[in-house]
C-alpha positions, 0 to 999 in steps of 0.5 A: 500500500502506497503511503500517500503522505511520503509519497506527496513530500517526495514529489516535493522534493525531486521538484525542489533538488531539481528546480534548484542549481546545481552541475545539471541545470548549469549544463541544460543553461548552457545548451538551450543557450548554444543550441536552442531548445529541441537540441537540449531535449536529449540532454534533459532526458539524459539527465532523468534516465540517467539517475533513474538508473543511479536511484536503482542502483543505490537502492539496491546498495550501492549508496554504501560505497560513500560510506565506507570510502567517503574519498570517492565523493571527493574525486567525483567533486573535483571531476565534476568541477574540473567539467563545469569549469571547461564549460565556462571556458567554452561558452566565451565567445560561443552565443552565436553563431553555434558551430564556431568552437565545433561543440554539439549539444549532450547526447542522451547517453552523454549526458546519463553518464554525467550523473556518475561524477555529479555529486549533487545527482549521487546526493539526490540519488541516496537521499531519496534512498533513504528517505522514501523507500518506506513509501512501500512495504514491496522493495520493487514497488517502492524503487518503481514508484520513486523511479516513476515519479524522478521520469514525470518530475525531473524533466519538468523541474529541469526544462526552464534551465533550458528555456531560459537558455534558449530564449536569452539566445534568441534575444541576443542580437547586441554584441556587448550585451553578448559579451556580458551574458557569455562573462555572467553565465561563465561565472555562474559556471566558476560560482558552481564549480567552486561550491561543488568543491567546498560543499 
């Protein structure tokens, strides 16, 4: 029997640590702002199909190597920071036109596989583990239902990053106003990647 209260507090949460920034979000950003909209789908299916498969995993126990080897998360930190700050280097300049750094938006499996060095993604992967599991007394039914709802609330949460991307794109036809949103959003980059480390 599902316990409709916890059930409720989760879609709440996956809403609040997906909406909020984070190594994701300053990706999905970055590509409605390069590539548009419609070529950033796949990267925010990525993301969702991506940590449906790490919930999976740490649901069945795989949570317990940041436990027992907490250096891990370290490394993923500063993996991830190392990524976060490229991007910020590779959006100088990259507004318009598109293919003038060669760059590509994320593919769905790319972008899945980002979520093994995003320590955020690992943080909200083992905390739905351990927070909602008891939303069923059935193991499989209780990762189905935390699964089913990360497929319907994740992308929702994550989709303005990209439509706010996109529509600064379309906007953009000023040189210095460019300039300004490529230096701004490459320090949100540096900001994110610099809390990553130190959180």
């Amino acid at each position: 029997m599902i316990n409709y209260e916890i059930f409720l507090a989760l879609i709440f949460y996956y809403f609040v640590m997906y909406i909020t920034p984070g190594p994701n979000n300053a990706m999905v950003l970055t590509s409605g702002l390069k590539f548009g909209f419609q070529k950033t789908i796949s990267h925010i299916s990525g993301i969702t199909f991506g940590h449906i498969i790490q919930l999976t995993l740490v649901c069945l126990g795989l949570g317990q190597i940041f436990i027992l080897f907490p250096e891990v998360q370290s490394v993923l930190k500063i993996i991830c920071a190392i990524y976060i700050l490229y991007l910020g280097y590779k959006i100088l300049g990259s507004i318009n036109p598109i293919a003038e750094d060669g760059s590509r938006p994320l593919k769905l499996h790319e972008a899945a596989l980002f979520q093994i060095v995003n320590p955020k993604a690992w943080t909200i992967s083992s905390m739905a583990a351990s927070g909602f599991l008891q939303i069923n007394d059935n193991l499989v039914i209780a990762i189905s239902i935390i699964a089913l709802t990360a497929l319907i609330i994740c992308p929702i949460s994550i989709v303005p990053w990209a439509i706010f991307g996109a529509t600064i794109r379309q906007v953009v036809k000023n040189h210095k106003i460019k300039t300004i949103i490529e230096y701004s959003l490459a320090f949100l980059l540096l900001t994110t990647a610099i809390l990553i480390v130190y959180n």
